[in-house]
C-alpha positions as CSV (number, residue, x, y, z in Angstrom):
1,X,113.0,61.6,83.3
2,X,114.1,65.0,81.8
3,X,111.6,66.6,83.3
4,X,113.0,65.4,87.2
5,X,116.7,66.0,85.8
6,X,115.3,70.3,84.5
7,X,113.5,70.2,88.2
8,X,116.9,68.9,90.4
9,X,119.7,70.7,88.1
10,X,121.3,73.8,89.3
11,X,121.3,76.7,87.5
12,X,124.7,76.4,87.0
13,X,124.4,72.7,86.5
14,X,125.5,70.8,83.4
15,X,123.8,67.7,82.5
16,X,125.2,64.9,80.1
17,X,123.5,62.5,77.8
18,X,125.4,59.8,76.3
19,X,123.7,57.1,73.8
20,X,124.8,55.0,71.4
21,X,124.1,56.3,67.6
22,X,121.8,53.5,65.5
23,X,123.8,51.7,62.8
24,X,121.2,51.1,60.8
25,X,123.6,49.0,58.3
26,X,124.6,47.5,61.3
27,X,121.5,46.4,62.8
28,X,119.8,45.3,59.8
29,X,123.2,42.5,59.1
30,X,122.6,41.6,62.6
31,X,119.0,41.0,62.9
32,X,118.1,37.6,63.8
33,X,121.2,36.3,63.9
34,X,122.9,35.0,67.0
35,X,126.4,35.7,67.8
36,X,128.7,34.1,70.6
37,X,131.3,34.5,72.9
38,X,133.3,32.9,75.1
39,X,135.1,34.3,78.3
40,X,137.2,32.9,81.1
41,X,137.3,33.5,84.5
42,X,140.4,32.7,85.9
43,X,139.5,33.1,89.4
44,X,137.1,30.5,89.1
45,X,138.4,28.3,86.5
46,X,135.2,28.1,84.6
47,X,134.3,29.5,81.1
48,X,131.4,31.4,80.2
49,X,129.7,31.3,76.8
50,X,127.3,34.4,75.9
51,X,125.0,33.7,73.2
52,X,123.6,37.5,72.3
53,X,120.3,37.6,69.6
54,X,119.1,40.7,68.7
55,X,116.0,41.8,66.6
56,X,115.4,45.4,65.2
57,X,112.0,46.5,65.5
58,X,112.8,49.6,63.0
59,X,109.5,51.0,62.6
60,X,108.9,51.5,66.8
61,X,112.9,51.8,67.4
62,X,113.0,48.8,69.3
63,X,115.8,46.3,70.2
64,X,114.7,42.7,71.5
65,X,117.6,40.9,73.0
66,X,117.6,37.5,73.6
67,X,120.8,36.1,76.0
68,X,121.8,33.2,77.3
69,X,124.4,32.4,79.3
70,X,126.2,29.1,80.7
71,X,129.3,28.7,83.1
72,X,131.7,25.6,82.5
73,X,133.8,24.1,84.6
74,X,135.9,20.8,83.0
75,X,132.6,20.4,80.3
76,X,130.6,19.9,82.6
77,X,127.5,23.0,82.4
78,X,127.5,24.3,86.5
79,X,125.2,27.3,85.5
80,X,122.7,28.5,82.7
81,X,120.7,32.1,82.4
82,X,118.5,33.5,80.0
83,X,117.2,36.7,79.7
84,X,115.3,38.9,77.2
85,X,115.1,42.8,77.4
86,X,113.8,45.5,74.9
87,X,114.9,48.7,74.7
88,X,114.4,51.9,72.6
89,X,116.6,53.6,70.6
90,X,117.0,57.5,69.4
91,X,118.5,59.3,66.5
92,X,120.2,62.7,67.4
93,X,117.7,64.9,66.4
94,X,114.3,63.6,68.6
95,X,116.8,63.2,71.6
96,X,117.4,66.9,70.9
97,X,113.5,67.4,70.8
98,X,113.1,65.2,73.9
99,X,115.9,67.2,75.9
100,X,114.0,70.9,74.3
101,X,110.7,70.1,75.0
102,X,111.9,69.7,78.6
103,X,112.7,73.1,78.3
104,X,116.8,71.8,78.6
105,X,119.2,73.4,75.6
106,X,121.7,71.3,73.9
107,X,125.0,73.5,74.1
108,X,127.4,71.5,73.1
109,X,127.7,67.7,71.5
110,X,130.5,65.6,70.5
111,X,130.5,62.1,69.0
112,X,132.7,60.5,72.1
113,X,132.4,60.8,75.5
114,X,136.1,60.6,75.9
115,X,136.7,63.1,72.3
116,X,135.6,66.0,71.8
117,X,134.8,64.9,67.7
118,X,131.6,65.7,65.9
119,X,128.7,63.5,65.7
120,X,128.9,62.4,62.3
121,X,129.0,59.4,60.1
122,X,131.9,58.1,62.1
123,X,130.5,58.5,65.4
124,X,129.2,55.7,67.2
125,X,127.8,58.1,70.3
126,X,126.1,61.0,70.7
127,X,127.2,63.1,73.3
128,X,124.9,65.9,74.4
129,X,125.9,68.6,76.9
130,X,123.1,70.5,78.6
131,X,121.6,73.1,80.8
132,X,118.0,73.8,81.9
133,X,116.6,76.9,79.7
134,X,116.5,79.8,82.2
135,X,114.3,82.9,82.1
């Protein structure tokens, strides 16, 4: 993907990665263990309960998710969904790597895409500002 992003930017162009930082504290309190929550849609009238399990693959950066979701109306269950996804996660310094090795240069980073704060032990983003290297 970096690759196609170096081949379509301007030279000019700027090119912005945001991710979520791993909580490894975090992720390893939450693994296994299944949370819910409950929304209402007031349009509809109905209530929606999200049941959300994650499992850390920490050796190969992986996130499993398991969801399910139902839609009540009175008590009575109208709709249920399920779902599972995996997908990666990066610490700050191989997404730098990634982005370099696709001959793009991090010039600037901040910890929020809204704040311009460092990425630090506070920061739940990582915020990377780039341009294609140039010869």
């Amino acid at each position: 993907m970096f690759a196609q992003v170096r081949n379509y930017l301007k030279d000019d162009g700027v090119f912005l990665v945001d991710c979520s930082l791993p909580d490894l504290p975090t992720m390893v309190e939450a693994n296994h263990k299944q949370e819910e929550f409950e929304f209402v849609n007031s349009e509809k009238g109905t209530k929606i309960i999200d049941r959300f399990t994650p499992s850390y693959d920490l050796i190969n950066q992986l996130e499993h998710d398991h969801i399910v979701l139902e839609e009540y109306k009175e008590g009575q269950l109208l709709r249920w969904e399920e779902c599972k996804e995996t997908m990666s996660f990066y610490f700050l310094r191989e997404m730098i790597f990634l982005l370099e090795s696709e001959e793009l240069t991090v010039f600037h980073q901040q910890g929020s895409l809204y704040n311009d704060t460092p990425i630090d032990k506070d920061a739940e983003e990582m915020v990377l500002f780039c341009r294609k290297v140039t010869s």
